[in-house]
N, C-alpha and C positions, 0 to 999 in steps of 0.2 A: 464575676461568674467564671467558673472553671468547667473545662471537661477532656477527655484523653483525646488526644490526636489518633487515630486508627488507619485513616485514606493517607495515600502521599498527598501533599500539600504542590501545588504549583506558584502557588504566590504566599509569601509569608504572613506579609504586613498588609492590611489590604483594607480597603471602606465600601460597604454596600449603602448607598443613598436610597432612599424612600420618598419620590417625590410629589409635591401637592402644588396647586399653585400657590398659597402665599407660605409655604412653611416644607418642609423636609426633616425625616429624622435621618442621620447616619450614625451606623454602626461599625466602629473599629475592631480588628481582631489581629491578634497580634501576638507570636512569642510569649509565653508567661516567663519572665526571666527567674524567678526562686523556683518554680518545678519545670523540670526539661521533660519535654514530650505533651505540655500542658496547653490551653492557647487561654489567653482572658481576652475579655469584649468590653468595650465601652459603648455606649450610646447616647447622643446629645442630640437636641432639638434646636434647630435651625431657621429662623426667618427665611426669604429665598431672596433679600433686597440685597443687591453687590457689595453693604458692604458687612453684612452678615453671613454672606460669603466668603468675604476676605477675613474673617474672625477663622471660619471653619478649614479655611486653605492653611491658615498658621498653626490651627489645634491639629491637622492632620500631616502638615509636617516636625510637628513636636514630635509625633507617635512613629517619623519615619517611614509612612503608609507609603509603597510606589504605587500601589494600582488602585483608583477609583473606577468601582462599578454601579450604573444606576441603571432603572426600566428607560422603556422608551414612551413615557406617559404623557400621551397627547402632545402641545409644542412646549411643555412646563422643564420639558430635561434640554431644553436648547441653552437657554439662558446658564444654568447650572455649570454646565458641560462647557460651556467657554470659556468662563470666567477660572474654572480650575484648569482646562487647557493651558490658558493664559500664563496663569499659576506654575504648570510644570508639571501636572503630573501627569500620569499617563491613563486616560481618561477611556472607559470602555461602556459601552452600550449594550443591554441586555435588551433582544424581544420576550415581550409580559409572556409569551404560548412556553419559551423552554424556558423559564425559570419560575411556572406555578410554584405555589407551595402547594404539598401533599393534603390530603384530608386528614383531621385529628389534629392538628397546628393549631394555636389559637390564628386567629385572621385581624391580626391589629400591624398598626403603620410601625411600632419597633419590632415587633418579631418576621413583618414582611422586610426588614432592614437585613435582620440579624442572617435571615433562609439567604438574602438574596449574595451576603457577603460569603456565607458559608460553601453556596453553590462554586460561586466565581471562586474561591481561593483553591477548591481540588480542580477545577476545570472541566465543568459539566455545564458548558455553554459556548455558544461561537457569539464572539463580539458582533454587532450589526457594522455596516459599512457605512462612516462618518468620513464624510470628501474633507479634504485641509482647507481654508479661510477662502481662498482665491476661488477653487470649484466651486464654495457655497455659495458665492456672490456670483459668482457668473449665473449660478442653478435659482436664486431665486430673480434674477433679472428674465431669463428665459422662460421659467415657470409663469409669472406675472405678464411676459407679453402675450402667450397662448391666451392665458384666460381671458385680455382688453379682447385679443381676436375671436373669441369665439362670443363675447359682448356685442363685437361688431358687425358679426353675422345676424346674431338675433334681432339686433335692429335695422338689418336689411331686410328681416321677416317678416319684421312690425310694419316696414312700410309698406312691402305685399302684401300682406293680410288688408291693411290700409286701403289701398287702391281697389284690392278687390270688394269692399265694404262701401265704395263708391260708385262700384258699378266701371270703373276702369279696367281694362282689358290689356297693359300697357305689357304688361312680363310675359304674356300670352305673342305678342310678337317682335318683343327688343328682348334679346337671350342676356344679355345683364343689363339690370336698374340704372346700375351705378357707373357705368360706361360713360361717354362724352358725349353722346345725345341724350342719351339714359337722365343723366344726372340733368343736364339742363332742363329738361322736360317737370323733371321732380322740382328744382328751385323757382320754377316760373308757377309751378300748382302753387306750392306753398306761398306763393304770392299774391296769390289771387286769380291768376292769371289761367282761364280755363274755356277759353275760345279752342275747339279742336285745330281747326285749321294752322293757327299762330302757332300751335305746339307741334304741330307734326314738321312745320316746317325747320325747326329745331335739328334736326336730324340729320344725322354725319355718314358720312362713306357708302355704305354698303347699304345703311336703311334709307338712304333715300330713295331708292329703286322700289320701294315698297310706303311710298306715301300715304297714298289711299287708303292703305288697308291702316297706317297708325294713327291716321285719322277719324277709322271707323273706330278704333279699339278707345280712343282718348274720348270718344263721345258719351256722356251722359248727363244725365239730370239730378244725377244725387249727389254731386262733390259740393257741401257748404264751407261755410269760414269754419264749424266745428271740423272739417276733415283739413284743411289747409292748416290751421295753429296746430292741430298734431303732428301734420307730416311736417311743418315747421321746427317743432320741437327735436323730431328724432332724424331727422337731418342733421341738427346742430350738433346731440349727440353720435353722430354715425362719426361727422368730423373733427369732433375733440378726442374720440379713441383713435381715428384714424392719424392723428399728431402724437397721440402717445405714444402710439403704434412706431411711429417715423423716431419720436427721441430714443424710445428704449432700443432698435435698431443701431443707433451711432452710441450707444453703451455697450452694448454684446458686442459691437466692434471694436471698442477699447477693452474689455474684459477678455475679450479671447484671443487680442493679441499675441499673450506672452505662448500660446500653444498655436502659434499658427502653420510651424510645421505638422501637426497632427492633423488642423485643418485642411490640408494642401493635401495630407496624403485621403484622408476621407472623402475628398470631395471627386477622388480620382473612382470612387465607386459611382455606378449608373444610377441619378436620377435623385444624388445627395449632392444639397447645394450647400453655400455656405452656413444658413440661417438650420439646418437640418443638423450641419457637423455640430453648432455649436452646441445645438441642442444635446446630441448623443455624448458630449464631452462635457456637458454640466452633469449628465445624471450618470456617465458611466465612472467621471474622472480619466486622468492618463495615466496614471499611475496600475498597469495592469499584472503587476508582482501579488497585487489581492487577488488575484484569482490562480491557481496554479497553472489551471487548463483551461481552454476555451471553453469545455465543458460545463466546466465551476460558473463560470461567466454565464453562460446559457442558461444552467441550472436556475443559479438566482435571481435571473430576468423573466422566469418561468416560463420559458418559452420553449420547453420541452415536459413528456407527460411524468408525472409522479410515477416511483414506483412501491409499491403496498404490496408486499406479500404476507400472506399467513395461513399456518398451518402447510406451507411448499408451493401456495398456490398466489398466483398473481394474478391481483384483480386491478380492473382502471382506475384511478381516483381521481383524472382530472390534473389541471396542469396547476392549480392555485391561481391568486391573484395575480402579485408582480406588484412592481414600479408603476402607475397605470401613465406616468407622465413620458417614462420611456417607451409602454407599450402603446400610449398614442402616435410619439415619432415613429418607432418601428411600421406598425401598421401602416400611418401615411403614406410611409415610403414604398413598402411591399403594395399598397393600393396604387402607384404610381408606377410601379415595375411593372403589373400584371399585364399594363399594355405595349411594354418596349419588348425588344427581338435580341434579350440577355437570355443566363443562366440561369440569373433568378427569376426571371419574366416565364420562364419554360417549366421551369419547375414548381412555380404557383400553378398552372394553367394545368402541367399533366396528375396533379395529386387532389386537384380540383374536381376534375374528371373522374377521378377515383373515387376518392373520397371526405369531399364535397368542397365547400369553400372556410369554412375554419379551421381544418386540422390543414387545410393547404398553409392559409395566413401563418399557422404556428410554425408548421415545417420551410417557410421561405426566408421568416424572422428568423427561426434557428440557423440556417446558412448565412442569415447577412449578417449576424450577432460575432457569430464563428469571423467572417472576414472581418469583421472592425475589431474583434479581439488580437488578432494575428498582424491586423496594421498599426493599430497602437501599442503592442509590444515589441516590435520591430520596427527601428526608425530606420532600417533600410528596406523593410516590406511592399511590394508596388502590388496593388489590385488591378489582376489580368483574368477579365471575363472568359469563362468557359466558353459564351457562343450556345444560343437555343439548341443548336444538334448534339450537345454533350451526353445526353442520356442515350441518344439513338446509338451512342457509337460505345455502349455497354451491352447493347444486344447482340447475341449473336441472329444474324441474319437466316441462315436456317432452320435456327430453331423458330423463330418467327413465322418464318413462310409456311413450317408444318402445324404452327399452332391457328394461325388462319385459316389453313385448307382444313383442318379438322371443326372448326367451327362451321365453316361453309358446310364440309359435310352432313352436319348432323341439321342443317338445316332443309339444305337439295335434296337430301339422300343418295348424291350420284359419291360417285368414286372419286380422289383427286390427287394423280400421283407428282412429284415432282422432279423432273431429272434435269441436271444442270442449271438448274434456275431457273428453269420454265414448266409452269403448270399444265397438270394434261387429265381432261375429264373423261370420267368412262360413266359412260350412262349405263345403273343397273337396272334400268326396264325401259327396253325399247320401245315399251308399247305408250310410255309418253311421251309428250311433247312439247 
């Protein structure tokens, strides 16, 4: 198949992959060597098993293809994508939103090959961001431990839901389950063991000044052997997550070694601990030459708003989705700032006050995104807190003092002038009081 070259061409030799899970077509395109200015295509069908892959890495370096382009189709382009990594070549990622094909196209899996090659070779597409081997492994060890923890919490829920379904009263006055009385209390139930008295005296430090009252709470008549082999059950698993919990911990610490000066400098920010950096260096990478500007980095983490104009006019559209793994760290952290006496802690609190608590959350992420952009491009960057009073000290102080007095005014209706810094009322009707 022939047709004229017209666009300048950014890549010569090039393959758009079509991917499925048990199969793939790719499409080659390439130089016509008998007419100059011409391009020919090939197109073969492909198994996706590694070593019908290893068939299609050799047919695609016969043809001297540098650049393979594929969708990002569900986890079916992971596999693909490695194995020709592997291979050598230089491997790009298309999102399915900028490389539709147009309407009028036939909508078949070789002509979605052939568009997708044709796209990528003039350069009417931005690559997706693929971390190199070492970030993937560290990002799905880190992705994997949230999800056991957030298991782990639901089965802290199961067993409040649990007790409450017993008529136990227990989390109503021990502030956690799972604590060192907490939990003893819990393995003596699931034991059979439901005498109040026996159980309250379980009780460590602080709660035992309050016996009486965990002895009223642990009293009832409806806890049978059907509620003990449950709370049995999900005790046992609260503690085989809480152990995976513990191994996948001493993995992300061999994993994130090789970057632990980025650790070191991350953790130099407020209220980012180790298990936070490591998180933010699976899903951002170190490598922050892919981003030009801290902006670019912001932009992509969607943590600032879309802009949408048309017709001269700008309308909101919203900030998009994001990463949600790194907008859960983000957020964590900003929800952890909003109570320390930082920059960031100040500037959630005052745009909150404004206007409201989500475009605060976006705007505090945006600043903390900005410094973790600027500390991992810079290995001699140090994170130095501005200090809660950073904004007061952008205001000017008279324009302030006149913007209050004029508020007071139109509310007292008296007069309120200011000279030298101090306020001076002039009552305009004496005849109140």
């Amino acid at each position: 198949m022939f047709e004229p070259v017209e666009e300048e061409l950014f890549v010569e030799r090039i393959a758009g992959l079509d991917l499925g899970k048990a199969g793939l077509e790719a499409c080659v395109r390439v130089p016509d060597p008998g007419r100059p200015g011409r391009r020919t295509q090939q197109i073969r069908s492909y198994a996706t098993t590694t070593a019908r892959l290893l068939e299609l890495a050799d047919w695609l370096r016969c043809e001297q293809v540098t650049v393979v382009v594929m969708e990002s189709t569900s986890a079916y382009w992971k596999g693909v994508y490695y194995v020709l990594e592997a291979e050598g070549f230089d491997c790009r990622l298309a999102n399915a939103r900028e490389v539709k094909n147009v309407p009028g196209r036939a909508k078949t899996d070789k002509a979605d090959a052939a568009w997708l090659a044709k796209v990528a070779e003039r350069g009417m597409f931005r690559p997706s961001l693929v971390h190199p081997e070492p970030i993937r492994r560290l990002r799905d060890v880190t992705r994997y431990r949230r999800l056991l923890i957030r298991d782990r919490s639901r089965e802290r829920q199961r067993v409040e839901k649990l007790l409450e379904d017993a008529q136990i009263k227990l989390s109503s006055v021990i502030t956690d389950l799972f604590g060192v009385s907490g939990r003893a209390m819990l393995d003596a139930l699931a034991a059979g063991r439901t005498d109040p008295a026996t159980l309250a005296d379980m009780s460590r430090g602080s709660i035992r000044g309050k016996i009486s009252v965990v002895k009223e709470a642990l009293t009832t008549r409806f806890f049978t052997a059907h509620h003990a082999m449950l709370l049995g059950m999900m005790l046992d698993n609260h503690d085989r997550l809480d152990t995976q919990i513990t191994v996948l911990d001493t993995h992300i610490e061999e994993l994130v070694a090789p970057f632990s000066r980025q650790v070191e400098q991350l953790t130099t920010i407020p209220c980012v601990g180790s298990s936070t950096a490591a998180e933010l260096i699976a899903e951002l990478g170190v490598d922050m030459t892919r981003f030009p500007t801290s902006k670019h980095l912001v932009s992509w983490a969607k943590f600032c708003p879309n802009t949408h104009e048309s017709a001269g006019k700008t309308k909101p559209k919203g900030r998009g989705d994001g990463n949600p793994w790194l907008g859960a760290t983000i957020g964590n952290t900003i929800g952890t700032l909003t109570r320390t006496q930082t920059f960031l802690g100040a500037r959630y609190r005052r745009i909150a006050r404004q206007r409201g608590k989500g475009k605060a959350m976006v705007a505090a992420g945006n600043s903390l995104l900005t410094a973790i952009y600027h500390l991992l491009a810079d290995p001699a960057a140090e994170y130095r807190d501005l200090g809660p009073q950073w904004h007061d000290t952008l205001t000017n102080p008279d324009r302030r003092a006149r913007h209050l007095a004029a508020a007071l005014e139109a509310v007292t209706g008296q007069t309120i002038t200011i000279t030298d810094g101090k306020a001076h009322i002039h009552d305009t009707n004496p005849a109140t009081t």
